[in-house]
N, C-alpha and C positions, 0 to 999 in steps of 0.2 A: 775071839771077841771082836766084835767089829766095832771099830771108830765111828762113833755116832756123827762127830765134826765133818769126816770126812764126805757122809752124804748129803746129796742133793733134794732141795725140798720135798720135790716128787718123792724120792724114794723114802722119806720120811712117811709123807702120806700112806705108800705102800707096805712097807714094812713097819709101822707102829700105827699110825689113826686110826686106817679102817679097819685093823684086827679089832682096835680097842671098841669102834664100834660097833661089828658083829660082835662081839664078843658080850656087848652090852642088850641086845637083842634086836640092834636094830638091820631090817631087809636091806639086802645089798640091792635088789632089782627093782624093789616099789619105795622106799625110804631113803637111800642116800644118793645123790647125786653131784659127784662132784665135777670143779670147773665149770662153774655155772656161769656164762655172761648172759645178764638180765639188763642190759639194757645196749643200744646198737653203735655208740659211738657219735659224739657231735657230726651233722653235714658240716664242713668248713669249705665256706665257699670264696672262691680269687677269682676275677677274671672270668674267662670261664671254661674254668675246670673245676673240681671237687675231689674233697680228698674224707677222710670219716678220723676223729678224733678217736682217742682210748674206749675201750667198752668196760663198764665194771663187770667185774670177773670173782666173782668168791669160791672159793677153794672147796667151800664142802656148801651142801643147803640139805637140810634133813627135814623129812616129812611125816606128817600122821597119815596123812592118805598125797594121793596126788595132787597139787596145786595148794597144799593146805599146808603151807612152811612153818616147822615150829623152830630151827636153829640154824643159826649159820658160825660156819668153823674156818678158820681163818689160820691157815698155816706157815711156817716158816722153819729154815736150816736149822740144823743142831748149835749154829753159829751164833745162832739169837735167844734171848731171854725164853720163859714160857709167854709170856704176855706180851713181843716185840709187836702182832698182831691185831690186839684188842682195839686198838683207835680205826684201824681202816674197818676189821669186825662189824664193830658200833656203827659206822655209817651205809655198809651194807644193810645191817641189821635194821635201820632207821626206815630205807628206801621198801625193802620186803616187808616189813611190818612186822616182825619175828621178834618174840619179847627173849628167845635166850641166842647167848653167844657166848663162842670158844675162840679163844687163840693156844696153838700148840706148839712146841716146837721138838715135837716126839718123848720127853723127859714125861709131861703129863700134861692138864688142860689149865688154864685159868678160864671159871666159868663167871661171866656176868650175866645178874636176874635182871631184865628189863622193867620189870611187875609191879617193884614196888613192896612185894610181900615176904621178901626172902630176910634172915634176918641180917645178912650180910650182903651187900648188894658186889660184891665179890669174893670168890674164894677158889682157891687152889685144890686141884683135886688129881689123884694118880691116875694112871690110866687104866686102872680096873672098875677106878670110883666114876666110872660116865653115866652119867645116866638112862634110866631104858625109855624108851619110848611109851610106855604107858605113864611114867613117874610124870614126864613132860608134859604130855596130853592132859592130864589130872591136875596139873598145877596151871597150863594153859588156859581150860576152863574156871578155873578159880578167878584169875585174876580177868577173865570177860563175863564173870556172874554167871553163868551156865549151869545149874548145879540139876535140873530136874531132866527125868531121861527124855522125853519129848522133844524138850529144846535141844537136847544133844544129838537126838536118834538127824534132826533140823539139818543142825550145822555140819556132821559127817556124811550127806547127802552125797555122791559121787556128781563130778562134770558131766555132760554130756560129752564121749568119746564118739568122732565120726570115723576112729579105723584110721585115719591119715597121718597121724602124728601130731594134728594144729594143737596147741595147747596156749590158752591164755596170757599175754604179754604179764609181765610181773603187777602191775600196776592195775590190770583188768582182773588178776586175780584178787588184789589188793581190794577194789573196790567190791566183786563178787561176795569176797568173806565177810567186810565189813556190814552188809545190806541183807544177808542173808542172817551174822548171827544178829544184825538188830532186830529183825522179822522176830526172829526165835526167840527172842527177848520181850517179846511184846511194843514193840517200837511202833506208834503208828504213821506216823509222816516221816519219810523218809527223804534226804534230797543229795542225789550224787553230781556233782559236778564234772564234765571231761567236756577237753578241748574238743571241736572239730577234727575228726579223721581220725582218734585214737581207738574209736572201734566202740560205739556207744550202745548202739543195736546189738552185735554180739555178748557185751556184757551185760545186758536187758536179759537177753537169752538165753544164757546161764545160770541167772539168778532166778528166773520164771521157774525153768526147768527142774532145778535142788529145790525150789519149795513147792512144785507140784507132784516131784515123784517122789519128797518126803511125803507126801501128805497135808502139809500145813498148811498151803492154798489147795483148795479144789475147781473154781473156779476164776479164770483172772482176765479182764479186759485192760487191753494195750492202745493207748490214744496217741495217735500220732496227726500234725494238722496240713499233713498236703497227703493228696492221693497217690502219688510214684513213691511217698514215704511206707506207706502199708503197705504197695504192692511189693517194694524192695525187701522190705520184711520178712512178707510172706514168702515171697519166694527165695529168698536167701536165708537168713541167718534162723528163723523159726522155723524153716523146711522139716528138720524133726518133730515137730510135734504133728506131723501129718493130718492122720483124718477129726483128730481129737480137736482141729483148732478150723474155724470161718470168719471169714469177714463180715460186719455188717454194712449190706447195704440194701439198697431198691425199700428201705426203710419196712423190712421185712424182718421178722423176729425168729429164730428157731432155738428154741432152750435145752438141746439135746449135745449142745458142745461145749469145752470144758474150757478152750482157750477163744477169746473173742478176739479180733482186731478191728478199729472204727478212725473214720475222720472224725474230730471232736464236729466237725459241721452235719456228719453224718447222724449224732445222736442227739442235736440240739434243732438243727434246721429254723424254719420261719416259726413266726406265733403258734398259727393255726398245728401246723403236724410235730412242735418243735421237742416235745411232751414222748416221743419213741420212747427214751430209755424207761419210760413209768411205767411199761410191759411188763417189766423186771421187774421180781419183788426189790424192796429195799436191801434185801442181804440175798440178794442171788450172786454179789459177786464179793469176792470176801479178798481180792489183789486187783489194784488196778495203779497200771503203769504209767507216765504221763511222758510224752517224751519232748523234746523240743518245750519245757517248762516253762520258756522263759516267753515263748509268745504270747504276750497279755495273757495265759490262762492262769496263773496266779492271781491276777487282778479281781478285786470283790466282786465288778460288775462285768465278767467275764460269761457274755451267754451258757458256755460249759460248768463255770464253779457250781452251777446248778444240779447240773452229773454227778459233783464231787460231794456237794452238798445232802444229796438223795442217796451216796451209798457210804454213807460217812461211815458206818459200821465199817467196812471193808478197810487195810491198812493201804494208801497211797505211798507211791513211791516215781519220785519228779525225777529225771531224767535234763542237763541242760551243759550246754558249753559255756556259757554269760548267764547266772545270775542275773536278772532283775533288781539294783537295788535303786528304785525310784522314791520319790515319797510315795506315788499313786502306785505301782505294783513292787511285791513283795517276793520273790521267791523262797526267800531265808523266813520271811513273817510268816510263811502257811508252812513250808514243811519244817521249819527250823533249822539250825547248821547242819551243813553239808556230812555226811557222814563219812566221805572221802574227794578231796580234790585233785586233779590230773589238766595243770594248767597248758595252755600254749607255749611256755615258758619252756617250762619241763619235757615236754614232748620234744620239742626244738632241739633243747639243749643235749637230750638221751640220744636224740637221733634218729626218731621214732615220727617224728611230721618234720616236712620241707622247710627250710629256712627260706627267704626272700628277699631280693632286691626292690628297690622302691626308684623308678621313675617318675619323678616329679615335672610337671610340663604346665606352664603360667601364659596365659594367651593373653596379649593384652586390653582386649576390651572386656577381659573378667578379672584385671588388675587394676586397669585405669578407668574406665569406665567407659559408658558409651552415652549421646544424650544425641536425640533427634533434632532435624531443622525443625524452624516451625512453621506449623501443618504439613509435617511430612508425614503420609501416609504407607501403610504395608502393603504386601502384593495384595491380599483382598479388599485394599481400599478404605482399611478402617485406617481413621486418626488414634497419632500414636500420640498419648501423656506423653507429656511432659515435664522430663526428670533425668534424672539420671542412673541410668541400668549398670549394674554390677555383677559379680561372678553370683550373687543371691536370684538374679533375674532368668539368669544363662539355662536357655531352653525349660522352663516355668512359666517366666511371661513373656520371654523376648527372645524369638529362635533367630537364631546368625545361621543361614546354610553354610554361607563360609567358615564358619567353626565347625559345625559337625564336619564338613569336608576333609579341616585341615586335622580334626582329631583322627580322623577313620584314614587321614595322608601317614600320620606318626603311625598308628598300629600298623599299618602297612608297609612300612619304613621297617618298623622294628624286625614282624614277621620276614620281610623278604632277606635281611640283613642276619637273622638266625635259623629259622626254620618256617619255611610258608604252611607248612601242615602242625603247626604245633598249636593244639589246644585250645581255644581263648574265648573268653567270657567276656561280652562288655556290658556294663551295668550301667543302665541309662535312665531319667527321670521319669519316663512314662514311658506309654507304648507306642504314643506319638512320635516320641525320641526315639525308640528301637528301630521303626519301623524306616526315620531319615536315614538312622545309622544304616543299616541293613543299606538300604539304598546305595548311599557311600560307598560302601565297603563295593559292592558288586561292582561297581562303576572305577574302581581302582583296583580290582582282577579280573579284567576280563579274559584271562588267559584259563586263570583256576577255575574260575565259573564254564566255561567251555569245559572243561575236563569232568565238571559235575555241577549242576544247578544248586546242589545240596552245600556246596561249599562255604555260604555265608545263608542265615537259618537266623531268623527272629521266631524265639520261641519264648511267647510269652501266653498267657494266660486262657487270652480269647481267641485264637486261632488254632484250627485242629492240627493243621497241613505241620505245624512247627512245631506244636506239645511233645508229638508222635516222632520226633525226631529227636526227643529226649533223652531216651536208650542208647541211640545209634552214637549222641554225644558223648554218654556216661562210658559204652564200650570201649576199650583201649584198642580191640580189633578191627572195629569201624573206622577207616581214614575221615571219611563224613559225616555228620558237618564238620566242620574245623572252626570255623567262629562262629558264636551264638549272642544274639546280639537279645538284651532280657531287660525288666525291671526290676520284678520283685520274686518274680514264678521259681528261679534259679538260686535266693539267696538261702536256702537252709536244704540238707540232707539230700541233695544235691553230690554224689557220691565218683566225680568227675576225677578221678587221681592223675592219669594223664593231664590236666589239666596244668600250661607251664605260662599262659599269660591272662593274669585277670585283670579289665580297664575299670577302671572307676572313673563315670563321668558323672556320678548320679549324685546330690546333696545328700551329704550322712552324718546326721548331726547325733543318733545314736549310736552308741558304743557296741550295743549289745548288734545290731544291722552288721557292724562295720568288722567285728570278726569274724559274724556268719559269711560274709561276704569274702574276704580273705580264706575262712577255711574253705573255699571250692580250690585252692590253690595246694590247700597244707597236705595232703595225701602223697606218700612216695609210692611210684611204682617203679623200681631196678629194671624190673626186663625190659620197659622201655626208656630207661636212660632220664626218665624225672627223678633228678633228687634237688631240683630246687626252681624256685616260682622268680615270675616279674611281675610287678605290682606298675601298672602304670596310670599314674594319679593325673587328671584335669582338674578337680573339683576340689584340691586341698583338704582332701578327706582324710588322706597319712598324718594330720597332722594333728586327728586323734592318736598316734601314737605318743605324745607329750602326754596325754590323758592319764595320770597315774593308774587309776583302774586297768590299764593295757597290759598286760604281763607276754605279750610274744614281739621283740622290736627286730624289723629287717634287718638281714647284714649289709645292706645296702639303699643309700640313698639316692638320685641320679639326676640332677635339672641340666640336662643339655641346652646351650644355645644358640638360636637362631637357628644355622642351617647344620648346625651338627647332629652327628648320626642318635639316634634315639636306642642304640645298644648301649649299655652302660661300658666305658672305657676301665682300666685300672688306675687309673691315676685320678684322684679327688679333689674337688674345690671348696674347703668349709664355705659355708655357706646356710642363713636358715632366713627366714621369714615369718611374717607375723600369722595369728590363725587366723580367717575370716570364715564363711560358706555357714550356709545354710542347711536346716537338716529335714529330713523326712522322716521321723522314729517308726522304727515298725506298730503300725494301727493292727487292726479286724481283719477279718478272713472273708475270703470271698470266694469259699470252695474251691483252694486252691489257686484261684487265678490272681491274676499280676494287680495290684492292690493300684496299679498307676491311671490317671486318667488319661482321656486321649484328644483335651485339648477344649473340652467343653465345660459346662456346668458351676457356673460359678466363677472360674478364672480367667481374664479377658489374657491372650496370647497374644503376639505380634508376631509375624514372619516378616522377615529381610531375607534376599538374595542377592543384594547388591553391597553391603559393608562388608569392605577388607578385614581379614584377622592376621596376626603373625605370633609368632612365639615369643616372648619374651625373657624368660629364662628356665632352665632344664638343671636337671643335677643329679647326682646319685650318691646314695653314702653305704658304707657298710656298718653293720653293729657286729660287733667283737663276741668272744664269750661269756664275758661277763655285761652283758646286755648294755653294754656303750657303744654309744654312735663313734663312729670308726673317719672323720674326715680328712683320711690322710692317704699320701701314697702306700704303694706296695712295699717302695725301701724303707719306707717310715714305720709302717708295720712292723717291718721284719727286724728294724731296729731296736723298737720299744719291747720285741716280743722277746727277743736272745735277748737282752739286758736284764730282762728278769730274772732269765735263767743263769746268765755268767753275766757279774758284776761288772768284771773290768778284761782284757782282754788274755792278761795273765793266766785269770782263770780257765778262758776258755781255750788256750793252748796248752796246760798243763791238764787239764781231761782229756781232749782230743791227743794228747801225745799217750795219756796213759790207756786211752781207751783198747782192748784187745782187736774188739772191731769197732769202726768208724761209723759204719752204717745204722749200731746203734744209737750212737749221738742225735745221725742225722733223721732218724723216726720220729724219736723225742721231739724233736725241734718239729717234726709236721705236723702229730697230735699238738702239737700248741698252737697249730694254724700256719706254719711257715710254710707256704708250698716254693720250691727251688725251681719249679720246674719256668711259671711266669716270672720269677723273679732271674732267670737266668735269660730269657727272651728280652727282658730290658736292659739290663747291667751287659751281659755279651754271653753268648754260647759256650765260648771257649773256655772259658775258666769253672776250674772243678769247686764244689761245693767251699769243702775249707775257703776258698780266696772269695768266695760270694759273702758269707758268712764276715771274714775278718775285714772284708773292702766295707759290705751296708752298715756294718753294727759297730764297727773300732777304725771305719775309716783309714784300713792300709791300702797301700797300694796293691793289687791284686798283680798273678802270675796265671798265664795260661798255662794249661796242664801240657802242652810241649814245651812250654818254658822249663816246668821243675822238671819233664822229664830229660830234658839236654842237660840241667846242669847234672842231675844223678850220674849221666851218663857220663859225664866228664870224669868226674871224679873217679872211676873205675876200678867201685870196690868188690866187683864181679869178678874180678882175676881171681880170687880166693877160693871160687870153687870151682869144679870140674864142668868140661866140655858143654855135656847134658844138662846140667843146672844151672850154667851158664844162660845155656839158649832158653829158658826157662823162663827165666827171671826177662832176660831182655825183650820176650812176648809179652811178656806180664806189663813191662815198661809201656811195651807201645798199645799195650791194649789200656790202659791207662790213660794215656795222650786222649784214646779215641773217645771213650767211655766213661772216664772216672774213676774213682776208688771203690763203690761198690762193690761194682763187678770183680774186682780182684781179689776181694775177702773170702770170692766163698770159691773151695775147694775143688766144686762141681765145673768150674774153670777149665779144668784140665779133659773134660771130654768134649770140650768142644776146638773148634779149628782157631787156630795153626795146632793146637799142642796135642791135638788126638792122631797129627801126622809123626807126631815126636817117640811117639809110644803110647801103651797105655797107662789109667791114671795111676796105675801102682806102681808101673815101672817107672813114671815121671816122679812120683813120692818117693821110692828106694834111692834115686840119685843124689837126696838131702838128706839120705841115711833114715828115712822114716818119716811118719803122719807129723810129728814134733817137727821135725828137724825143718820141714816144708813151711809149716806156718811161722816157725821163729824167724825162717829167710824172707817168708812175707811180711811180717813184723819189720826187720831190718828194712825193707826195703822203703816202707811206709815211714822209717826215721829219717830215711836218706832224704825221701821227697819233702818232706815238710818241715827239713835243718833250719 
């Protein structure tokens, strides 16, 4: 009879779950999946290093088909109740959208109905009584109204598999199910929400894809409102639907294909031709996609509502990272609530988009003001008003070259001080602005520009030579361009992941501009070492992040002053400021091009090249994991963070004394953000974790790790065993001194040098009488040092 107590979770799972649930009918290869982590772990960002918080991780996830979760099971030792489970369960179960859950602890299940319909919304059940996977599916459809075969043949539609293993992030499945079973529901405005970079186009593309080769769309047009947006489309994410799908353009019609792609400018156009889509019958297209929703195409008097208006029979479905909620445009008023939301917040926080540092840089004639002699004229001679010019005027009506100078001095500061080839977007108020910037920038690398013309690249709207260098930006394999200096052309689907410093010098007085703009930053790519952005603010744009509506806040805030360095430091100076700046909300389209003027039309400009600028104050802050601004040092940090975890200091020596190994304390403590690694570069090298830990957080006096190991050695409680284990232990000592406690925990110690000169690792293990006898003398040894 085997002792149930005495095994291990795992072996519960193995020896009672999964029999119980083949045994209930469900597939071991297409239906149960255990060990699931579905989400990647917070970036927590120090300094600058990075480190990845906890992943959630559920024990079992069971399926009706692939990507279509109907439970999650939630196990635990024979040590624990049946239902010690059920709370962590519940909040898996929340995040997957999985209306049942199990916690087990091998004896039988406790099952909880999510539905609503069961007449017990808990009950205990043996491990014969699980339920089968048809029993679930059947009750699944009940409680999302499903009941006719149609709607059902709908929603078991399969993914599009491309052979490679890519499978849906949890939350793109989430969204796929929800949009697909409203389709089959009869739902006709549909409106999905997701942040920037979480993969919006590919979940467009899954969802097309289940209701065109269920049958329930036959035809569907996909609006997207810049042109490298449809082509990025079409050539990436919709690549599968091949010959079945064309774009429109050359304002050409061919009604022989099944998937359409268009600029909304391309089906609307001027007066005279603007009338293309009236080609089409009224229900020639019975799906149409909207993407990027929130640019005025919601809006009543939106030249396209006209599209949507003409194929109203057809069901829409809005695509957006920002909602619209203006009184003049509505995103929520035409499609209604969202049917799943995937904020910045969330993304961030999973680990799934970049977190960010915020460089804030205040130049003083956009703080204090600037006002003209009188009848001082500009370089071209015009008389300049007289008034008083503020950061609202700053390259709108009153260009400083010495500002754009000393702004395009700091990004160049920052770039040469971190990486001169990294990434960088600067977002400027027109393309008058772009065009000085660019200048700048060139004129303070002339070394990088030597090495490639392409190095600094204004690509904005009306220029071909720079459009066409859009790719080569977006490529992670391309080193050029490296700064793109833009307006408006750059601010949406813009799919730039290498992307590690975004400028904001441009007025953004909209909320909805000011994330699009941030998301060219939020994209991780690992293989090249982006897992977190710099935001460098002129324009007091960051400080829409107060803006309640804001759901994604930096882990970092940055006002450098005067002549200090524009990398953000670790150590922090609270520090905040009032809001002022002026805004430019995203207008009209202009077939794609940069929406900025170039200095004409209506706006009288002044150019100066002779008023001084200087900086006046700089700063950095971090935001925590619970979305608070963070202005504090690194030991301040790491103080408030271990006090959450151990009260008083008591506590935290009588775990770390009872701990088996150390190292797991010291994990723990880094998913909560503690990284040791900068906090040992400040406090001193030499001392081993435990003395970092009890010196920032309980204020002892710390001990270098040769210190405890002289006094161990003093004491010379080594005489007790033999020759060989002797010399053992006292390598283990000074590898200690060198490296920490770590390293001394794990066993795999022993094939490396001095101790693979000693013997091998079995014969070093036999000398403490065995595998026990080895780690108990590690144990003791670990008591000695931290008496």
């Amino acid at each position: 009879m085997v002792d149930k107590k005495s095994l291990s979770e795992r072996d519960i799972c193995s020896k009672y779950i999964t029999p119980a649930l083949t045994a209930a009918g469900w597939d071991l290869l297409t239906q149960i999946r255990e060990e699931v982590g579905f989400t990647k772990g917070r970036i927590i960002v120090r300094g600058k290093l990075h480190t990845r918080g906890e992943q959630k991780r559920a024990d079992y996830v069971l399926y009706h088909k692939a990507n279509m979760p109907l439970a999650v099971i939630e196990a635990k030792d024979n040590k624990h109740s049946v239902g010690a489970g059920m709370q962590q369960a519940l909040n898996y179960a929340e995040a997957l959208a999985v209306p049942f859950v199990f916690s087990s602890n091998g004896n039988g299940f406790l099952m909880h109905d999510r539905t609503g319909l069961a007449v017990k919304t808990e009950q205990e059940l043996t491990l014969d009584q699980f339920p089968t996977p048809a029993e679930l599916w059947q009750r699944y459809c009940k409680w999302k109204g499903i009941y006719d075969e149609v709607a059902r043949h709908t929603i078991e539609m399969p993914y599009y598999d491309d052979g490679t293993g890519r499978a849906p992030r949890y939350y793109q499945a989430n969204a796929i199910n929800l949009t697909v079973e409203a389709v089959a529901k009869g739902q006709q405005r549909i409106l999905l929400v997701m942040a920037t970079g979480t993969g919006k186009t590919y979940t467009a593309f899954q969802i097309i894809w289940r209701l065109w080769k269920s049958g329930a769309k036959k035809r569907i047009l996909f609006l997207a409102d810049r042109n490298i947006l449809v082509d990025q489309t079409k050539n990436n994410d919709f690549k599968p639907f091949g010959a079945a799908m064309t774009k429109i353009s050359k304002r050409q019609i061919d009604k022989s294909y099944e998937i359409y792609l268009s600029l909304y400018q391309a089906v609307t156009g001027n007066e005279e031709e603007r009338n293309i889509y009236k080609q089409f019958s009224t229900d020639f297209f019975d799906l149409i996609v909207i993407d990027e929703c929130h640019r005025g195409s919601a809006a009543e008097d939106s030249a396209w509502r006209d599209v949507l208006s003409y194929f109203s029979s057809a069901t829409h479905i809005g695509l957006t990272a920002t909602p619209k909620e203006t009184k003049d445009v509505s995103s929520i008023y035409y499609f209604g609530e969202p049917v799943y939301s995937y904020t910045l917040k969330q993304g961030t926080e999973e680990g799934f988009l970049a977190p960010y540092k915020v460089v804030r840089i205040d130049i003083d004639k956009d703080v204090q003001g600037w006002r003209p002699n009188k009848g001082q004229t500009d370089k071209s001679g015009q008389l300049i008003e007289d008034r008083i010019y503020n950061l609202t005027d700053m390259d709108r009506n009153l260009v400083l070259e010495k500002r754009t100078e000393l702004v395009a001095q700091k990004i160049t500061q920052f770039l040469t001080a971190t990486d001169p080839y990294a990434k960088t977007i600067v977002f400027c108020d027109d393309i008058d602005h772009a065009e000085r910037m660019r200048q700048a920038l060139v004129n303070l690398n002339p070394a990088r520009v030597q090495e490639s013309r392409k190095y600094v690249m204004r690509i904005t709207g009306d220029e071909k030579e720079g459009k066409a260098e859009l790719d080569n930006f977006i490529n992670p394999e391309e080193r050029y361009p490296v700064i793109a200096t833009t307006s408006k052309l750059m601010t949406t689907g813009v799919d730039a992941q290498t992307c590690k410093l975004v400028v904001l010098d441009q007025h953004i007085k909209s909320m909805t501009e000011f994330k699009q703009m941030i998301g060219r930053g939020t994209r991780i790519n690992e293989d090249y070492g982006k897992y977190w952005f710099t935001i460098m603010d002129f324009k007091k744009a960051t400080e829409l992040f107060a803006d309640p509506a804001f759901d994604g806040e930096p882990v970092m805030i940055y006002e450098p002053k005067g002549d200090e360095s524009v990398v953000p430091p670790d150590e922090l100076d609270p520090d905040d400021s009032s809001v002022t700046g002026d805004g430019n909300p995203t207008g009209g389209y202009d077939d794609g091009l940069d929406g900025g003027d170039t200095g004409g039309g209506g706006r009288v400009k002044y150019v100066l090249s002779d008023v001084a600028v200087y900086v006046v104050a700089e700063r950095v802050q971090y935001y925590g994991p619970d979305g608070k601004l963070i202005t504090e040092s690194l030991k301040d940090y790491t103080r408030n963070t271990v006090r959450k975890d151990y009260a008083s200091l008591d506590e935290f020596l009588r775990t770390w004394s009872q701990a088996d190994r150390k190292a797991v304390i010291l994990n723990e403590l880094v998913q909560h953000g503690v990284l040791l690694e900068p906090l040992a570069e400040e406090v001193g090298k030499d001392f081993d974790a435990f003395d970092l830990i009890c010196h920032v957080a309980f204020d002892q006096p710390p001990l270098t790790r040769r210190e405890r190991a002289a006094e161990v050695k003093k004491r010379n409680y080594f005489a007790q065993y033999g020759e060989q284990a002797r010399q053992v232990l006292e390598s283990l000592l000074d590898k200690y001194a060198d490296t920490g406690i770590e390293h001394i925990e794990d066993i795999k110690i022993l094939t490396l040098d001095p101790f693979k000169n000693m013997g091998t690792a079995s014969e070093l293990v036999s000398a403490f009488g065995g595998k026990s006898g080895y780690l108990a003398a590690v144990q003791e040894l670990e008591q000695h040092l931290y008496a």
